[in-house]
C-alpha positions as CSV (number, residue, x, y, z in Angstrom):
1,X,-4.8,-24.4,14.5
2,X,-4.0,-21.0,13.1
3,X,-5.5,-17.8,14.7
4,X,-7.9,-15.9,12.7
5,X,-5.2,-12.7,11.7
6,X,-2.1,-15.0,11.2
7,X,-4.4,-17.0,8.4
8,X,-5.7,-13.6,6.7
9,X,-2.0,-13.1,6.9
10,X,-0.8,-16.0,5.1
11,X,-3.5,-15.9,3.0
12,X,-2.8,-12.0,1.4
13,X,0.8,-12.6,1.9
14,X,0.3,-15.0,-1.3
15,X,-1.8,-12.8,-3.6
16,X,-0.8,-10.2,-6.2
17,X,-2.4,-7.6,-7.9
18,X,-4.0,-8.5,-11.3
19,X,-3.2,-7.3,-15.0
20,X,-4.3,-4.4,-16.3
21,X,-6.6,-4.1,-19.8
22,X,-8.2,-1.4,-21.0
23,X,-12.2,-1.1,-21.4
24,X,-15.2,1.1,-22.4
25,X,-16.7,3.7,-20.1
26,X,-19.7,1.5,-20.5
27,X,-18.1,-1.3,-19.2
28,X,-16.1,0.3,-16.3
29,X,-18.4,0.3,-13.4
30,X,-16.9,-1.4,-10.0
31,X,-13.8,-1.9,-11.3
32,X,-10.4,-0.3,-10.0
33,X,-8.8,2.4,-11.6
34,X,-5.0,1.5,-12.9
35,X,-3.8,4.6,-13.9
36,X,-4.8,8.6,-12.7
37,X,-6.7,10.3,-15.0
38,X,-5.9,14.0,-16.2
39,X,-8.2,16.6,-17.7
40,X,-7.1,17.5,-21.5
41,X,-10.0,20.3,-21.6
42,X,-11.4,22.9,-18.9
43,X,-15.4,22.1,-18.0
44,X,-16.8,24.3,-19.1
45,X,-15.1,25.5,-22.2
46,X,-16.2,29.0,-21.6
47,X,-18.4,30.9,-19.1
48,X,-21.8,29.9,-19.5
49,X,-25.5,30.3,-18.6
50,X,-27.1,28.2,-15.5
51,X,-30.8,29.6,-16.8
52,X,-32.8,30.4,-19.0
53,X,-33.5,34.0,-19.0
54,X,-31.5,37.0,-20.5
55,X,-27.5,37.7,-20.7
56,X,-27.0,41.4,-19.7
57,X,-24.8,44.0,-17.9
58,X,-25.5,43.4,-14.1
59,X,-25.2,47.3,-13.6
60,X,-28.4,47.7,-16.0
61,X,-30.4,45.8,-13.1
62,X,-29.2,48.0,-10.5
63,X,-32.6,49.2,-8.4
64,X,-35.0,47.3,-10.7
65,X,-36.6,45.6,-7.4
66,X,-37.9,49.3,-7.0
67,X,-38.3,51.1,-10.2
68,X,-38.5,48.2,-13.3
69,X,-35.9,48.2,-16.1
70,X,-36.1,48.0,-19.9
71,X,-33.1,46.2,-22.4
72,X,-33.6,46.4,-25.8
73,X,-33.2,42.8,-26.8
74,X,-30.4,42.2,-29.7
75,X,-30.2,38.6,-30.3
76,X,-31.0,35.1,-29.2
77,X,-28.1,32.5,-28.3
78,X,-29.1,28.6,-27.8
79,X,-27.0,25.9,-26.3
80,X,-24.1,25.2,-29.0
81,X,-24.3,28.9,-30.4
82,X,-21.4,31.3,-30.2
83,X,-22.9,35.1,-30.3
84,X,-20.8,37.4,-32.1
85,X,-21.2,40.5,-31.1
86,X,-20.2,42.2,-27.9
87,X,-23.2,43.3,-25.1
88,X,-23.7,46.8,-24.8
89,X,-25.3,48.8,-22.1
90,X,-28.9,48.7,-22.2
91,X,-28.9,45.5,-24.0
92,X,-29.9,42.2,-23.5
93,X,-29.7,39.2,-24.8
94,X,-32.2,36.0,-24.9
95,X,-30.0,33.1,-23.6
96,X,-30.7,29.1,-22.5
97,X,-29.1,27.1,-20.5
98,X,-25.9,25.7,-21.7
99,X,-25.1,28.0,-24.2
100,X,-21.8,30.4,-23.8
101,X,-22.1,34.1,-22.4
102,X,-21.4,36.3,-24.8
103,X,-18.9,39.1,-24.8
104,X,-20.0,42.1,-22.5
105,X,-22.5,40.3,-20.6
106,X,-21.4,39.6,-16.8
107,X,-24.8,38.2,-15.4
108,X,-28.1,36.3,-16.5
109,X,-31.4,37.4,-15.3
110,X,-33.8,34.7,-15.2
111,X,-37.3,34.6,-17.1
112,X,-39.2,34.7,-14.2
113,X,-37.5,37.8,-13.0
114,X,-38.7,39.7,-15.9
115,X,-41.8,39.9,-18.4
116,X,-41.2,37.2,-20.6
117,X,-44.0,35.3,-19.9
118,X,-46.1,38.3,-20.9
119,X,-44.0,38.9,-24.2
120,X,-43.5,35.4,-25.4
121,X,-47.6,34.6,-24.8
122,X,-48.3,37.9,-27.2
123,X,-46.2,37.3,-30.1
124,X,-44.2,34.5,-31.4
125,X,-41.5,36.2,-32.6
126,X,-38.3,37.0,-30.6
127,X,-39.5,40.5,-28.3
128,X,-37.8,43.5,-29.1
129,X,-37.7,44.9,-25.0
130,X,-37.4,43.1,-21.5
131,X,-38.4,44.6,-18.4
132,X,-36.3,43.4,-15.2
133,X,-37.9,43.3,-11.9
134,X,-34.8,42.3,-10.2
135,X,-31.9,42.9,-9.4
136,X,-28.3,40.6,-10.2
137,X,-24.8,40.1,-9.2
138,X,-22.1,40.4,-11.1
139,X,-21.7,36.9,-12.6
140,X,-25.3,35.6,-11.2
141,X,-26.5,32.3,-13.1
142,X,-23.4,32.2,-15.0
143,X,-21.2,28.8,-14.8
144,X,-17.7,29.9,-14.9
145,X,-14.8,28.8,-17.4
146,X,-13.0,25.6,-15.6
147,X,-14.9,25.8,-12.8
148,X,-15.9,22.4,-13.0
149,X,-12.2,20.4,-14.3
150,X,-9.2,22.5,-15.0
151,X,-6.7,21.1,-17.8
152,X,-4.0,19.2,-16.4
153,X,-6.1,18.9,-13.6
154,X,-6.0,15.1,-12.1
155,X,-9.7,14.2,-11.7
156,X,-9.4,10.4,-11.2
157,X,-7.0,9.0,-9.2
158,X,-5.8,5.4,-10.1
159,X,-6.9,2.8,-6.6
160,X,-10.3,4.4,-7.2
161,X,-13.1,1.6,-7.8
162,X,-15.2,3.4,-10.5
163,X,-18.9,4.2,-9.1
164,X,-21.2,6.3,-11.5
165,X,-20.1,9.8,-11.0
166,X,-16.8,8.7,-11.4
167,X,-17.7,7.2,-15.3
168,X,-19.3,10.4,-15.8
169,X,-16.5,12.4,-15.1
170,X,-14.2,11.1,-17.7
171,X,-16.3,11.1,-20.4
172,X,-17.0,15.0,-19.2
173,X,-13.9,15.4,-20.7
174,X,-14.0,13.0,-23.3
175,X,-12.3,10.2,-22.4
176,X,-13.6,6.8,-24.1
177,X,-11.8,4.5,-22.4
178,X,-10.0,3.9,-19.2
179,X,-7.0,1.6,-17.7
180,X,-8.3,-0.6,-15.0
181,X,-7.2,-4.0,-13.1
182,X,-8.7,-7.1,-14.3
183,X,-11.7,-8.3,-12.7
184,X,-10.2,-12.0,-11.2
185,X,-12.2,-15.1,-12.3
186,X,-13.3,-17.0,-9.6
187,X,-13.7,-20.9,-10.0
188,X,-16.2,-22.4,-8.0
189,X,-16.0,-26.2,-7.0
190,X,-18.6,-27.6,-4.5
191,X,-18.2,-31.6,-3.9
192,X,-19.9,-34.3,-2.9
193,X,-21.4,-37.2,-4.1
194,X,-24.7,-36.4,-2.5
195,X,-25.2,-32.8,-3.9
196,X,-27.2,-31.7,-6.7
197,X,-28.3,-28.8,-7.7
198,X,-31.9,-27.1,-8.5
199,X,-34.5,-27.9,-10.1
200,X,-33.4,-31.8,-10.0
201,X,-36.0,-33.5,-8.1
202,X,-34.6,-34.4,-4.7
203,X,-34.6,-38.2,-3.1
204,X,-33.6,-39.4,0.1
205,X,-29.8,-38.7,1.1
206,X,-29.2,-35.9,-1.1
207,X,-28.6,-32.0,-0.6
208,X,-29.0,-29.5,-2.6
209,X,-26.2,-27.6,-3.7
210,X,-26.6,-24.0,-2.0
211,X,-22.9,-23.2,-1.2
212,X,-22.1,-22.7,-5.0
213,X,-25.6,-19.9,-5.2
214,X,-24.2,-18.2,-2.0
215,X,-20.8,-18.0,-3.0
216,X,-21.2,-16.8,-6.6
217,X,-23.1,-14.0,-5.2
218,X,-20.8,-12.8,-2.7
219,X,-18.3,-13.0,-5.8
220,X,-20.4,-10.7,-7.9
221,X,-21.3,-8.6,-4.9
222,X,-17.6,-7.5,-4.3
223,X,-17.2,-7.0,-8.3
224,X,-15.3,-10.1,-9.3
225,X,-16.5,-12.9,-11.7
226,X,-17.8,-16.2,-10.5
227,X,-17.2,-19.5,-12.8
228,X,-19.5,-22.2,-11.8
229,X,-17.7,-25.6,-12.5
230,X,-20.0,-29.2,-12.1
231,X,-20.3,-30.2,-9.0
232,X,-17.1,-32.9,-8.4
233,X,-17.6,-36.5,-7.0
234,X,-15.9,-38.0,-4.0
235,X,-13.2,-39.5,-5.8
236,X,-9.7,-37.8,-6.4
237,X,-9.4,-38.6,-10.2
238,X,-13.5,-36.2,-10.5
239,X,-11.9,-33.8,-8.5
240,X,-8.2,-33.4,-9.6
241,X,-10.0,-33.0,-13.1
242,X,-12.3,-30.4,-12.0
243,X,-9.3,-28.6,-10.2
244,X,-7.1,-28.9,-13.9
245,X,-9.7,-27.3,-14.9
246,X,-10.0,-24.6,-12.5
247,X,-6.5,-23.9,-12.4
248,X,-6.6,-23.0,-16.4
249,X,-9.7,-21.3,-16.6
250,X,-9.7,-19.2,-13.4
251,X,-7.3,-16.4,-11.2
252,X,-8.5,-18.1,-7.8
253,X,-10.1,-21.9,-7.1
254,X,-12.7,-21.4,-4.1
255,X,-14.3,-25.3,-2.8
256,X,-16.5,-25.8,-0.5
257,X,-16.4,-28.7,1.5
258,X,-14.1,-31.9,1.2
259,X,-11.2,-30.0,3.7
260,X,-12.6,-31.9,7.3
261,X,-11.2,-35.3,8.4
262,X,-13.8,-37.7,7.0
263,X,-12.9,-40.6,4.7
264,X,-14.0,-38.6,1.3
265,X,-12.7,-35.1,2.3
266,X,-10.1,-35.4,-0.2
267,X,-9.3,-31.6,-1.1
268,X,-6.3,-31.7,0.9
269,X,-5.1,-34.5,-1.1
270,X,-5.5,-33.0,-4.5
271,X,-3.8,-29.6,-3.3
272,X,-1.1,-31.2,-1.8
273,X,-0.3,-33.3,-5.4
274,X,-1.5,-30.6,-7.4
275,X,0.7,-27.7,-5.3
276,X,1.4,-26.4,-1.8
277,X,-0.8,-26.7,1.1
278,X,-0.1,-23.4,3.3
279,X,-2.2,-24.2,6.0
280,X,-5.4,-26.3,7.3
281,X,-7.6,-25.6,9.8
282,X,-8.7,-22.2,11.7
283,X,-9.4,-21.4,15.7
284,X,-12.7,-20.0,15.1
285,X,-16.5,-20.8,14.9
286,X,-18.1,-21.4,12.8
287,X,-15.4,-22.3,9.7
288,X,-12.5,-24.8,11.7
289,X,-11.9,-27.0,8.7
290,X,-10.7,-23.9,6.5
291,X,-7.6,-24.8,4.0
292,X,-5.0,-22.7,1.8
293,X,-2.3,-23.5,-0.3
294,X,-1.2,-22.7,-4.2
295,X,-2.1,-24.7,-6.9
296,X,-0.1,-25.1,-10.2
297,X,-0.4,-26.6,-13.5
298,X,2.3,-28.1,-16.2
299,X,2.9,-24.5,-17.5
300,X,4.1,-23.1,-14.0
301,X,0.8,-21.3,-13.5
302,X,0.0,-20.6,-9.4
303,X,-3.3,-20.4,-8.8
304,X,-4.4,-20.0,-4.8
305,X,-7.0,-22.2,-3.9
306,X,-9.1,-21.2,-0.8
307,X,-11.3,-24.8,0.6
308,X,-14.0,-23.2,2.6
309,X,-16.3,-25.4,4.9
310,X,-19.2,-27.4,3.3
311,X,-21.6,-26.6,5.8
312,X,-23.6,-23.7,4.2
313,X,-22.9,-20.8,7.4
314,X,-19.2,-21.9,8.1
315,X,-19.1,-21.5,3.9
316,X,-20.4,-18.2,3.5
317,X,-18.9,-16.4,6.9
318,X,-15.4,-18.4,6.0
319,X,-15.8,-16.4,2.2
320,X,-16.2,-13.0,4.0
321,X,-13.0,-13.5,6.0
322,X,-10.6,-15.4,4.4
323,X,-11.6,-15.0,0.3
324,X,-13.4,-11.6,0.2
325,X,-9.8,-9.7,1.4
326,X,-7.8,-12.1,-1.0
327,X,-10.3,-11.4,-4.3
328,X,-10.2,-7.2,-3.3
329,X,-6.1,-7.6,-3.0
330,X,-6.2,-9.1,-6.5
331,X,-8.5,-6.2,-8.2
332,X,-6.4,-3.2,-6.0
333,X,-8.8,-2.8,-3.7
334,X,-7.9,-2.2,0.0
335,X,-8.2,-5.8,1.6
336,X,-8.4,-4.7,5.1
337,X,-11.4,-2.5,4.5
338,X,-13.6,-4.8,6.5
339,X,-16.6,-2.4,7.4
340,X,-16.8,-2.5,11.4
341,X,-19.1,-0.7,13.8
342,X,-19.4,-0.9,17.6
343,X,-22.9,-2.2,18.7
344,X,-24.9,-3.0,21.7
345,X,-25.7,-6.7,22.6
346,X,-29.1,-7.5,23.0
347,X,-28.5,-11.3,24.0
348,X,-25.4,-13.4,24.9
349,X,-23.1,-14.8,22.9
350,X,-21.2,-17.8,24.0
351,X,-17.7,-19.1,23.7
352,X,-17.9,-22.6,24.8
353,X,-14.8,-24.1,23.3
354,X,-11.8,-21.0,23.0
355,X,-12.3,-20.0,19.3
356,X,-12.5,-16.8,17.8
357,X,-16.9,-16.4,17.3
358,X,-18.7,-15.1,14.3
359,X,-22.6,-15.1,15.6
360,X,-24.9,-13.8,13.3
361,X,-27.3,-10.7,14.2
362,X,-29.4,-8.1,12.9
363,X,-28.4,-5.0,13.5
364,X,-30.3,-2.0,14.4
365,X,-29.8,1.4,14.7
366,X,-31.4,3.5,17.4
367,X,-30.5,7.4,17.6
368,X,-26.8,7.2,17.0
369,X,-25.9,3.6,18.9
370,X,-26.4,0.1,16.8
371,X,-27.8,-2.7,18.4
372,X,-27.4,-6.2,17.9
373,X,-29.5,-9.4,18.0
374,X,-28.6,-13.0,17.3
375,X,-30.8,-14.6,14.4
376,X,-31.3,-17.9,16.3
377,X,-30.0,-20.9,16.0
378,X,-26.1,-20.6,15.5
379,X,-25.4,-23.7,13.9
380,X,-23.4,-24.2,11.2
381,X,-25.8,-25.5,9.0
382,X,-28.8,-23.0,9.9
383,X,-28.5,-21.1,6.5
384,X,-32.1,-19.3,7.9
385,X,-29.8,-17.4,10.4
386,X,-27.4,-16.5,7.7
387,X,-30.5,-15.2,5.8
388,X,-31.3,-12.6,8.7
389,X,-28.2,-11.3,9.5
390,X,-26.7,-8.4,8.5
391,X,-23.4,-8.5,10.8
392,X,-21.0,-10.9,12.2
393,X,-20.8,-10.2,15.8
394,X,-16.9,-10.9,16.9
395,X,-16.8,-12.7,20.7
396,X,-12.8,-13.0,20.8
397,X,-10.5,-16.4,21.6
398,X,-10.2,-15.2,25.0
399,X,-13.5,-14.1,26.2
400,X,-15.8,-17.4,27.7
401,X,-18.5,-15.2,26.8
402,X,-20.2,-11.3,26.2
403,X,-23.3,-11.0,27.7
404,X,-26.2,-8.8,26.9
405,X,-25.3,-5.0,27.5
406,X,-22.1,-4.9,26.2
407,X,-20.1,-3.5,23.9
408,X,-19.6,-5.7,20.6
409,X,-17.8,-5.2,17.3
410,X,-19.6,-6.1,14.4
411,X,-18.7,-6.6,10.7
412,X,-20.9,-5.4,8.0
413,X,-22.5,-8.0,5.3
């Protein structure tokens, strides 16, 4: 049995990074930047107003908070107007936010800082005077050429997995379209002649089929693209067919069950005539019966193919340890960027055969420690636990046991 580490090894050691395509800032959200990004424009364009109030010469305000201040008012500029003229001393300008300072002014007094209210609830036409009751800085509620995005400036840097702001940015400076890394298809096989899948009715000796829902949500969780194939019968021409199938519509093949030592676990068979098996089974708990190799088609096409468990638990923590690092190598993301903290046991965890553990808890966070609990039963098949848990608590090869009080580390779900 391969340790857990020289597996994730192996495993990473056989993925590559994906093509590149271009797409819509629309459509860019979660996936990974190919290329950095530079600034053609400075944001803003040109100085201008954070308010709405009145552009004037910050001098003018000097000791208003003590003896008020009149401006004659010359103009009006709105967001997307450019005011021709050039501020002169004792002037002021009505200004909203948005639109571009104009020449002479270095500040912006807000409304409520002066009597606008009173002159704007008397008249509808623009006032011909302003009275200040302030005083302002030189360059007060005034955004600043560039001070946002320079140009030439690199705002983006290509490894980045696109979030919100990110999209936002680049079309701040009118970019339309950016160069990412293809989002990998994942093929998903489950097998078995006993599984079905919802809403069939359900008779005696069947299962339903809860490894493909579980798995095609951690898929789409991480970003990538699940393809849901028919579930493949326990016979080696159903499930060759359904790999063919896999290997030409899909950038990784992900099964679940089929990889133990029973009569009808034939996915090792089909790997091994369809490709390269790398390895088969895993020292850890739950998820022994893991298997990796590289599939291939007529046209040369290598496809990995990661056989997970088929007991739902061994399924689901096997996909967050083996598949989830090979599908984030594949879009450019880091694949050792397992989220870890250190928390406190609040019951024991048990090692009863020399395998690396994976228990599942709840963790808690009290003050600034995290505390962890076991969600019950730990069998393989107790999907209820998996349900509860938000951690995997790690109880190494070489420990029998860590008891209740001790230190723990714990990945994230």
């Amino acid at each position: 049995m391969l340790t857990v580490k020289k597996a994730q090894k192996t495993i990473l050691e056989n993925i590559t990074l994906l093509d590149t395509i271009d797409v819509k800032l629309l459509d860019a959200l979660h996936y990974t930047l190919a290329k950095s990004i530079k600034s053609k424009i400075n944001v803003p364009l040109m100085d201008n107003s954070s308010m709405d109030g009145y552009a004037i010469k910050f001098s003018d305000s000097i000791g208003a908070n003590i003896n008020p201040v009149t401006l004659k008012i010359v103009g009006i500029i709105q967001a997307g107007d450019i005011f021709k003229k050039t501020l002169q001393k004792g002037q002021a300008i009505r200004i909203m936010t948005g639109a571009v300072v104009p020449n002479g002014a270095d500040a912006v007094i807000p409304f409520e800082d002066t009597d606008e209210y009173k002159l704007t609830t008397q008249t509808k036409h623009i006032p011909t005077k302003v009275t200040l009751y302030k005083v302002v800085k030189k360059m007060d509620n005034i955004r600043r050429k560039a001070e946002d995005t320079k140009k030439g400036q690199v705002i983006l840097k290509a490894g980045i997995t696109l979030e919100p702001a990110h999209i936002g940015l680049a079309a701040s400076v009118g970019i339309a379209t950016l160069s990412v890394i293809r989002k990998p298809v994942v093929a998903i096989i489950s097998s078995g002649d006993e599984i079905i899948r919802p809403p069939k009715p359900i008779k005696p000796g069947q299962v339903y089929d809860s490894n493909t829902y579980s798995l095609a949500s951690q898929i789409l969780k991480i970003g990538a693209k699940p393809l849901v194939l028919q579930i493949a019968k326990d016979n080696l021409t159903d499930i060759k067919k359904k790999i063919q199938l896999a290997i030409t519509k899909s950038d990784v093949v992900i099964s679940s069950a089929g990889v133990s030592k029973g009569d009808y676990d034939l996915m090792k068979t089909v790997l091994m005539t369809k490709g390269v098996m790398n390895f088969w089974s895993i020292k850890m708990r739950p998820g022994k019966p893991l298997m990796f190799g590289m599939l291939r088609d007529k046209d040369q096409k290598h496809v990995p193919h990661i056989g997970l468990p088929g007991n739902p638990v061994s399924a689901m923590v096997t996909f967050e340890i083996f598949a989830k690092p090979a599908i984030l190598k594949m879009m450019g993301r880091d694949p050792n960027n397992l989220q870890t903290v250190e928390a406190i046991l609040k019951n024991n965890i048990i090692n009863a055969d020399g395998r690396e553990v994976y228990a599942r808890v709840s963790l808690k966070k009290t003050k600034d420690k995290y505390y962890a609990t076991t969600t019950g039963n730990q069998g393989s098949g107790i999907l209820q636990s998996m349900s509860l848990a938000n951690g995997l608590a790690i109880c190494p090869s070489n420990k029998k046991s860590i008891n209740k009080g001790k230190k723990v580390k714990v990945i994230l779900l």
